[in-house]
C-alpha positions as CSV (number, residue, x, y, z in Angstrom):
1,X,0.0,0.0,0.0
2,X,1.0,3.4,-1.4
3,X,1.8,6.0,2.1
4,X,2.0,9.8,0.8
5,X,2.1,12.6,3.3
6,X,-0.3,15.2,1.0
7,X,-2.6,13.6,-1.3
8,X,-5.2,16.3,-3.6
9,X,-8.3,15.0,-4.5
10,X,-9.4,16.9,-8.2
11,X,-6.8,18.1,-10.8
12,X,-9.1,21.6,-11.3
13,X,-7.2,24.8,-10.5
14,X,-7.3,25.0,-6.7
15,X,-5.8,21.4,-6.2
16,X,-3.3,22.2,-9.3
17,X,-2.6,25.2,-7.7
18,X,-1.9,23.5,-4.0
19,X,0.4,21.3,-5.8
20,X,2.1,24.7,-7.8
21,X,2.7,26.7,-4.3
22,X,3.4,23.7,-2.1
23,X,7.2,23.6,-0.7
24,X,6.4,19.5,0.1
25,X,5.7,17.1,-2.5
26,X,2.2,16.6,-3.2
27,X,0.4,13.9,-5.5
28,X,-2.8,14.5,-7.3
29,X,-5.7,12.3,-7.6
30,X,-8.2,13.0,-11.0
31,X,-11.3,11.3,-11.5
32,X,-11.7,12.6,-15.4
33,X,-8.7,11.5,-18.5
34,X,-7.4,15.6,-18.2
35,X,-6.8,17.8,-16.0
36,X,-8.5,21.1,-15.4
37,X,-11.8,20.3,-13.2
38,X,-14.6,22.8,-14.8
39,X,-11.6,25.0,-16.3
40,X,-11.6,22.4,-19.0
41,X,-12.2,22.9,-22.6
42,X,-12.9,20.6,-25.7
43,X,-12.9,20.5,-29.4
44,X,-15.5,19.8,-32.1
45,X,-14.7,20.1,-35.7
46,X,-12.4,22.8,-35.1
47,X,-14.6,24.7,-32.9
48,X,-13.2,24.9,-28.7
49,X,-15.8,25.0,-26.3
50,X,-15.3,25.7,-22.7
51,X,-16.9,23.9,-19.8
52,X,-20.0,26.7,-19.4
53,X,-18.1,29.8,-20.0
54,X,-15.1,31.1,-18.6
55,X,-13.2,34.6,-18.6
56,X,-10.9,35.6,-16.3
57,X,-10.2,39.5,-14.1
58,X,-9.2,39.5,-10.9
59,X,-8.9,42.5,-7.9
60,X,-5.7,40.6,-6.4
61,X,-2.2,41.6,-7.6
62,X,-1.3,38.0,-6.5
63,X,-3.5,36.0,-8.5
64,X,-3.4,38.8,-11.5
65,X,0.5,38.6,-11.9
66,X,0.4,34.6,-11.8
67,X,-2.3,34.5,-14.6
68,X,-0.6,36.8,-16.8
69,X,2.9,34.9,-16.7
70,X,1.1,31.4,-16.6
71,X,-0.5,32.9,-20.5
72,X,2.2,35.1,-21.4
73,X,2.3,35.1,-25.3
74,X,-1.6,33.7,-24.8
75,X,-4.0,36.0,-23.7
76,X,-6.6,38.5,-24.9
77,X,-7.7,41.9,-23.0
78,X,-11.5,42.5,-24.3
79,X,-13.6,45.2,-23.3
80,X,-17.2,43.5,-22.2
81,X,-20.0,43.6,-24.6
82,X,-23.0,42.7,-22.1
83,X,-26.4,42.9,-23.1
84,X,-29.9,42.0,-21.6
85,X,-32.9,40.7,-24.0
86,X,-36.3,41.6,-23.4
87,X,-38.6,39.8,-25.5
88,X,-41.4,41.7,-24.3
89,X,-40.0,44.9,-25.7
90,X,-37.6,43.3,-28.8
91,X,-34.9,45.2,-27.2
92,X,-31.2,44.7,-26.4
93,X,-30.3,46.9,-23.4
94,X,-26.6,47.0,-22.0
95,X,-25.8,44.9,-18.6
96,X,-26.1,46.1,-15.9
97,X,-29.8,46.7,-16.2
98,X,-30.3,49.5,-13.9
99,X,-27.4,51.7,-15.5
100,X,-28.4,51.2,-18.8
101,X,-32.7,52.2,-18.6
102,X,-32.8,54.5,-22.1
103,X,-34.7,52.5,-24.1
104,X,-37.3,50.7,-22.5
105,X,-41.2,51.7,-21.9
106,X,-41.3,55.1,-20.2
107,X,-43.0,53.4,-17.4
108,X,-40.5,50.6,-16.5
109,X,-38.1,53.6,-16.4
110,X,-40.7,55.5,-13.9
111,X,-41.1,52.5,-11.9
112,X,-37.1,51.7,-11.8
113,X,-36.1,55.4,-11.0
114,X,-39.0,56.1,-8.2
115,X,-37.9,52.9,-6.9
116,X,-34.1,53.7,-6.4
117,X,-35.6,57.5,-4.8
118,X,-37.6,55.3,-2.1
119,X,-34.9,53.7,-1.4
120,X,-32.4,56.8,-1.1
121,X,-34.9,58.5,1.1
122,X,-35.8,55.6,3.3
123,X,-34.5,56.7,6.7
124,X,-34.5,53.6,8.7
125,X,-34.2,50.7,6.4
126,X,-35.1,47.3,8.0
127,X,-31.5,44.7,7.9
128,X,-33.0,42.6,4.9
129,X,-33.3,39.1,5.4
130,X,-33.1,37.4,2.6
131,X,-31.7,37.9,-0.8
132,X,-34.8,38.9,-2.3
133,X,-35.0,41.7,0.7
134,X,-31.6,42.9,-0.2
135,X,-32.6,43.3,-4.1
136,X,-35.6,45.4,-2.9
137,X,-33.7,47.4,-0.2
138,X,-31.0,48.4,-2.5
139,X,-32.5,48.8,-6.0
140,X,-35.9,49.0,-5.3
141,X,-39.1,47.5,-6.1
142,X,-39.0,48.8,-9.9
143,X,-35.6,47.4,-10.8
144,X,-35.7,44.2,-8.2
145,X,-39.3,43.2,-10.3
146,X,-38.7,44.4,-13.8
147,X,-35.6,42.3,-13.9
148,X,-33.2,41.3,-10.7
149,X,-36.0,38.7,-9.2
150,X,-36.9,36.9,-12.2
151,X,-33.2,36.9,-13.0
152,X,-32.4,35.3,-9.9
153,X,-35.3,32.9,-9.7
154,X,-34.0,31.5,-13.3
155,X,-30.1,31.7,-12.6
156,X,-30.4,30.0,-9.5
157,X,-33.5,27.6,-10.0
158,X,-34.7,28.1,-5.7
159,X,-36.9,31.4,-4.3
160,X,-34.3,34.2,-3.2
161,X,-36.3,34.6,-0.8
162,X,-34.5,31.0,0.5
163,X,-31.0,32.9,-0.4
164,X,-28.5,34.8,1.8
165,X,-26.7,37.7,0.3
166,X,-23.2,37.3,1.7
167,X,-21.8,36.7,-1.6
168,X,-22.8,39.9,-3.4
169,X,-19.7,41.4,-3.1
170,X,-17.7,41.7,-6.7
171,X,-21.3,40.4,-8.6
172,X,-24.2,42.7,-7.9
173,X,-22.9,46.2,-8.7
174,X,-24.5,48.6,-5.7
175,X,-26.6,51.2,-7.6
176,X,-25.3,55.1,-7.8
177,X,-28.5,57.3,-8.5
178,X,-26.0,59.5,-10.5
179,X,-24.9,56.5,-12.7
180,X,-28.3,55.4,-12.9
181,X,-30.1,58.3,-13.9
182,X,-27.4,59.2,-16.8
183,X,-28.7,55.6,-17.7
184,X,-32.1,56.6,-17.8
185,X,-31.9,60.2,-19.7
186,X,-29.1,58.8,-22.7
187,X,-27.8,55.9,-24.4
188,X,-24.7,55.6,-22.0
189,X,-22.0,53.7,-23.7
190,X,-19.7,54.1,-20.6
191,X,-19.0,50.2,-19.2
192,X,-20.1,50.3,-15.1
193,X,-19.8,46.8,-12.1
194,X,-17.4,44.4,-12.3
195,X,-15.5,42.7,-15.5
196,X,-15.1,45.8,-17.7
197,X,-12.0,44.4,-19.0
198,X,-11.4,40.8,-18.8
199,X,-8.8,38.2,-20.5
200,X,-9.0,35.1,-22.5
201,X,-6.5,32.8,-23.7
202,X,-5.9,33.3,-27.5
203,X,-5.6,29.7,-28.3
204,X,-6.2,26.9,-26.7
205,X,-9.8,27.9,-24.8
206,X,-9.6,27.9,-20.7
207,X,-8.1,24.6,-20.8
208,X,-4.7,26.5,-21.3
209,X,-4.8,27.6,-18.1
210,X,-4.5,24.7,-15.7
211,X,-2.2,23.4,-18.5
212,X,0.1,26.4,-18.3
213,X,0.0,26.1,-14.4
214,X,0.2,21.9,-14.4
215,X,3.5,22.3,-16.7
216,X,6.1,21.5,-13.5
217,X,3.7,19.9,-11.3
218,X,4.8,15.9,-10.8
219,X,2.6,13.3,-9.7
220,X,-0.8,13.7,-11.4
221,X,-2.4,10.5,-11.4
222,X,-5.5,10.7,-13.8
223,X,-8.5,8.0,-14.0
224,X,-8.2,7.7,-10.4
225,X,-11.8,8.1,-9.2
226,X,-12.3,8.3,-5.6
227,X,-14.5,5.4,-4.1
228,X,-14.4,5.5,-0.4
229,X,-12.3,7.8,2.5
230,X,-11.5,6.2,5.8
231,X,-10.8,9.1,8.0
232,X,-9.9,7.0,11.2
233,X,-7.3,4.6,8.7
234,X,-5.8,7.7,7.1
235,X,-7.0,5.7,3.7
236,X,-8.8,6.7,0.7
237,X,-9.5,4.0,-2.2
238,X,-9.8,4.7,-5.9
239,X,-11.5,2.5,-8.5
240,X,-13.1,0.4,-5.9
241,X,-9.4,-1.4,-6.0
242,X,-6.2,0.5,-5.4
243,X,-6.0,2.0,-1.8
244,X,-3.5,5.3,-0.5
245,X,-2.1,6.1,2.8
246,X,-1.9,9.5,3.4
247,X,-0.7,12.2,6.7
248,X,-3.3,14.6,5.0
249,X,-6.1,14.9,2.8
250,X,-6.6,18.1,0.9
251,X,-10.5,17.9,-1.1
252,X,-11.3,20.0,-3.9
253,X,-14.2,17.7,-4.3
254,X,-18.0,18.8,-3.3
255,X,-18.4,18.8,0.5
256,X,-21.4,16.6,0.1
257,X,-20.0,13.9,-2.2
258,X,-16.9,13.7,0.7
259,X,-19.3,13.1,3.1
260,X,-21.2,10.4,1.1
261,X,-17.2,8.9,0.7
262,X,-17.3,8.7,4.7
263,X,-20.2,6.4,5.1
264,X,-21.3,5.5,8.0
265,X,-18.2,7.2,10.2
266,X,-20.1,10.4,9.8
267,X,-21.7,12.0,12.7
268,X,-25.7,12.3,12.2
269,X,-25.7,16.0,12.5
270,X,-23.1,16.4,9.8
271,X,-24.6,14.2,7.3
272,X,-27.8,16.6,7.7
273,X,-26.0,19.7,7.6
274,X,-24.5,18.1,4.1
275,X,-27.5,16.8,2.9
276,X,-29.0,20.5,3.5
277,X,-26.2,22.5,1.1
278,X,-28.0,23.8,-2.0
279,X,-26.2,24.0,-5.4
280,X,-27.8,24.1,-8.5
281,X,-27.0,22.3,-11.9
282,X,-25.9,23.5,-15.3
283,X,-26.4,21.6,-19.4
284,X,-25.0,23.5,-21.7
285,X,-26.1,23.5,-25.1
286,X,-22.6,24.3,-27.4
287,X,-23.8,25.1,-31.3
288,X,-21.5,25.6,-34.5
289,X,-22.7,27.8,-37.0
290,X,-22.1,28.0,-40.5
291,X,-22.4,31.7,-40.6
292,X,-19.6,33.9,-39.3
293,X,-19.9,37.2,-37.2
294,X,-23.6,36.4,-36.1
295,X,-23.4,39.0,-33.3
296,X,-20.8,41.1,-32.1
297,X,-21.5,40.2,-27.8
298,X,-19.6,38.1,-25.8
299,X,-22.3,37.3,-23.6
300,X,-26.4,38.0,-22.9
301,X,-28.5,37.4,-20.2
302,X,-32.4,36.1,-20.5
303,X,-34.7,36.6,-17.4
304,X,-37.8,35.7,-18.8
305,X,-39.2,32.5,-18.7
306,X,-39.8,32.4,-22.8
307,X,-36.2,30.8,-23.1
308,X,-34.7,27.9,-22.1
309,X,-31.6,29.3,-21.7
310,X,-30.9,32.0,-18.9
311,X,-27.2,33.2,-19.8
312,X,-25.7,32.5,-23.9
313,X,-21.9,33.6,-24.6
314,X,-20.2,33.4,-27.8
315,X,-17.1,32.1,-27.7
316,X,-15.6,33.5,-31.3
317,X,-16.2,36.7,-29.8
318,X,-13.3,35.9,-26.5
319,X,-11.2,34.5,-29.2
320,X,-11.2,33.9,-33.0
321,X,-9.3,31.0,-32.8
322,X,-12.1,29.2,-31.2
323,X,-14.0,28.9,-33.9
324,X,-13.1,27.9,-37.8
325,X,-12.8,30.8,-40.5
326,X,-16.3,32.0,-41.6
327,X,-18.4,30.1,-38.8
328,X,-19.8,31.0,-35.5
329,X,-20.4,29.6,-32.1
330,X,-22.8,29.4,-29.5
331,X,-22.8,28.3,-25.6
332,X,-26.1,28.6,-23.6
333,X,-26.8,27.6,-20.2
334,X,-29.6,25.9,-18.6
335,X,-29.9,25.9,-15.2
336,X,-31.4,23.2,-13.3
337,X,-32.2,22.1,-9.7
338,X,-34.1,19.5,-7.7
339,X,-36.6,22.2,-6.7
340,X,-37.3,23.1,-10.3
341,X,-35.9,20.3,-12.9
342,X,-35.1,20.2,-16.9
343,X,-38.7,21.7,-18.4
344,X,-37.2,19.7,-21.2
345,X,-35.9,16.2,-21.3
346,X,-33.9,14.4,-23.6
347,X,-30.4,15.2,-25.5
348,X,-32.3,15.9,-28.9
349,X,-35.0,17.6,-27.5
350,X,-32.9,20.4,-25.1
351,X,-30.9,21.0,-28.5
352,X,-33.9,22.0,-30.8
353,X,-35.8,23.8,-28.0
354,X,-32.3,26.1,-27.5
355,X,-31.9,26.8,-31.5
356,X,-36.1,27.2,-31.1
357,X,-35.0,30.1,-28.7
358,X,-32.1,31.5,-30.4
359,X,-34.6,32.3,-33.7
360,X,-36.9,33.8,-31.2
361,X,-34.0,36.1,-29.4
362,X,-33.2,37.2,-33.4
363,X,-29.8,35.1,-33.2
364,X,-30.1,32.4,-35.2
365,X,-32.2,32.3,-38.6
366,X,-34.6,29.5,-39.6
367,X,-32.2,28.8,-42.7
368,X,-29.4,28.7,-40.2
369,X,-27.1,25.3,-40.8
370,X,-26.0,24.2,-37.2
371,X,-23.3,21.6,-38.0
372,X,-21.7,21.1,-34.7
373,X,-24.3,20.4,-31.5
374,X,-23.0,18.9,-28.6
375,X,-24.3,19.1,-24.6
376,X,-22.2,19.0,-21.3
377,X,-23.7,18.6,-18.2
378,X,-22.6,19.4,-14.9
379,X,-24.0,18.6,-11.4
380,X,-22.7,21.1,-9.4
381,X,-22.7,24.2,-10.9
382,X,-23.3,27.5,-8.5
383,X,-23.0,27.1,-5.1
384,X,-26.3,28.1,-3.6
385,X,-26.0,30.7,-0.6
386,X,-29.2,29.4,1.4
387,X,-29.7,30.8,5.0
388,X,-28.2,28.0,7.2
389,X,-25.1,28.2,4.5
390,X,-22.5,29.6,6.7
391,X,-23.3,27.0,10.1
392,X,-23.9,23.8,7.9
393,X,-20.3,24.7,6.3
394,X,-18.6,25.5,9.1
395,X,-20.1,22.2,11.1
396,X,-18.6,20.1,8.1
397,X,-15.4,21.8,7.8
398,X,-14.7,21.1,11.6
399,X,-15.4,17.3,11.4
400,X,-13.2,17.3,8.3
401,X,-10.1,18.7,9.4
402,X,-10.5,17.2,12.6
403,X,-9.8,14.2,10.8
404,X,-7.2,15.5,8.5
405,X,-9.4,16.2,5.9
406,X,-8.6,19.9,4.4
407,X,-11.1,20.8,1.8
408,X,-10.4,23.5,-0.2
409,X,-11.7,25.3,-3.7
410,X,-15.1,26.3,-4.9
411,X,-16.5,23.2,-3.5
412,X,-14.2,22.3,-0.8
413,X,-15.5,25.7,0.8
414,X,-18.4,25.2,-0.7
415,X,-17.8,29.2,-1.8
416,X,-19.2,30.9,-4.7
417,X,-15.5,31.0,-6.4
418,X,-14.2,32.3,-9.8
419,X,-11.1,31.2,-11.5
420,X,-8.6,33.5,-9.7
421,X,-10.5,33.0,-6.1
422,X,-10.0,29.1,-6.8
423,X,-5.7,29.6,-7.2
424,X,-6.1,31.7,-4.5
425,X,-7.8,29.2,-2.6
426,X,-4.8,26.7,-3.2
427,X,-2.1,28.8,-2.3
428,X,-3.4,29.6,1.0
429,X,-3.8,26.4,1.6
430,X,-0.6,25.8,0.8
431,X,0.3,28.4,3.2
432,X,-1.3,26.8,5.7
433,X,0.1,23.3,5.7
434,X,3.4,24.6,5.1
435,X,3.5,26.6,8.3
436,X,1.3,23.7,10.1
């Protein structure tokens, strides 16, 4: 039987990233043929898709100095092009919504604009208590029901009214009346929030990433799928046959698919508070097109329930070289969760009902040829802030590391992580052993 002092569980960024910043020698453990977790990217007839889509900015001089020399030679700076479709009006308006009103029906911008006063002259605002409280408390009712609830109810497939809202910070631009009513009066061009600029790899799609940052890294053992942990043994098995010895266990792996590994060793009251994280689930529906330069966006947004598809991205528009001369691509996601499940069911079906919907949004033509149509699926998607988030992660994270177990990444915290929070996420816990 293999004995290693600091076994990874999951080749994605943040256990690639461990491995990268650790001083001791580390040895990765991946369930899928590649590397890269969700940060992975694939290849259709000359056409790259990405994993549901992918771009990457950062706020930390850290994490923004790593990226750029991991890519040097391969990366893109873009200016965002993000727009909102509103079927109701057959309009395009710039993301975010509530900076960008000119445009739309004289009375949604009445409603939005009183809304934001309300809330501006609102002298003893209640602590909200959910995440559908906070929309209303800080946009008001116009702009939280003309677009940020119905968003949220289709992005996140559960009530926000069943949401925290701890994990605003960096994705829900707080409104500025001045910003807003500049919005309202002219057709502001002037990019506001988060992302204005963001990079892409030139070639290669996202996968280039965790391949740039795997290029030293020894001991990546791939096909190794993890079948059972046995905290008080020190053990974890892979392939229901070859077993490991380890000092410590770092997880990149969902908290509740660890816990399902444990068995029957778990405490009662940690199996509930795993059984009680929320996530929701993402298809994406990737599409070649035989047309080139069908829009010039790299991404929309779809709050209304006419579309399958909440969020569509265009990945010839991050980088020409993912897509062959003359053509087009498509990525649209679908969100999903056990509280509200796949409206439409079957591979074929989810296909035609998305191109359906693309005609409708004005992207795609009836004499459109579609050549390449392919669907990935993945379980967890978003991590779901409910309202017992925080105590159920913080019970499972004690029992876990009291046993050795170190989890770690977007779903070893069980954190609502981009790319550079998830390398940040490794190196401090490379930190963190190292010092241990």
């Amino acid at each position: 039987m293999d004995e290693q002092r600091n076994v990874i569980l999951g080749a994605g960024l943040t256990g690639l990233s461990m491995s990268y910043h650790s001083e001791e020698e580390t040895h990765i453990y991946e369930k899928a043929h590649e590397i890269g977790g969700l940060c992975r990217s694939e290849e259709i007839d000359g056409f790259i898709f990405d994993y549901a889509p992918h771009i990457l900015y950062t706020i930390d001089p850290y994490a923004s100095k790593l990226i750029h020399k991991l890519l040097e030679g391969n990366i893109h700076i873009k200016k965002r092009q993000a727009f909102i479709y509103h079927l109701k009006y057959d309009k395009y308006t710039q993301f975010p919504f509530q900076a960008h009103l000119y445009g739309l029906p004289t009375n949604v911008i009445m409603d939005c604009l009183k809304g934001v006063v309300d809330v501006l002259t609102h002298k003893d605002p209640a602590t909200p208590q959910n995440y559908q409280e906070w929309m209303y408390s800080h946009f008001g009712k116009g702009i939280a029901e003309h677009l940020m609830v119905p968003y949220a109810e289709r992005i996140w497939r559960i009530s926000p009214t069943k949401m925290n809202y701890e994990w605003i910070d960096r994705r829900v631009p707080e409104p500025n009346f001045d910003v807003i009513l500049e919005g309202a009066l002219k057709d502001e061009t002037k990019l506001t929030g988060f992302n204005n600029d963001f990079w892409y790899p030139i070639y290669g799609g996202i996968e280039s990433l965790p391949v740039a940052l795997a290029k030293d890294i020894k001991n990546i053992n791939l096909k190794k799928k993890v079948t059972r942990i046995w905290p008080d043994k020190k053990q974890v098995e892979f392939n229901n046959a070859e077993v490991v010895s380890y000092e410590r266990l770092i997880s990149t792996l969902p908290l509740p698919a660890v816990i399902d590994l444990i068995r029957e060793d778990v405490p009662s009251d940690v199996k509930q508070a795993a059984e009680d994280l929320e996530h929701n689930s993402i298809v994406c529906v990737n599409l070649g097109i035989d047309r080139e330069n069908i829009t010039p966006y790299h991404w929309l947004y779809f709050y209304e329930n006419d579309f399958i598809f909440h969020r569509i991205s265009f990945p010839m528009n991050t980088s020409e070289k993912t897509a062959p001369p003359g053509k087009s691509s498509v990525c649209c996601e679908i969100a999903y969760s056990k509280y509200q499940p796949l409206e439409v069911k079957g591979r074929e079906n989810i296909i035609q009902r998305t191109i359906d919907d693309l005609i409708k949004a004005k992207l795609l033509r009836k004499d459109d040829n579609v050549p390449v149509r392919d669907v990935l699926s993945m379980k967890y998607a978003y991590v779901i802030y409910d309202l017992n988030h925080r105590k159920n992660v913080s019970k499972i994270h004690s029992y876990l590391e009291s046993n050795d177990i170190y989890p770690c990444g977007r779903f070893g915290e069980w954190e609502y992580f981009n790319m550079d929070h998830s390398i940040m996420s490794g190196k401090r816990m490379a930190d963190r052993l190292g010092n241990k």
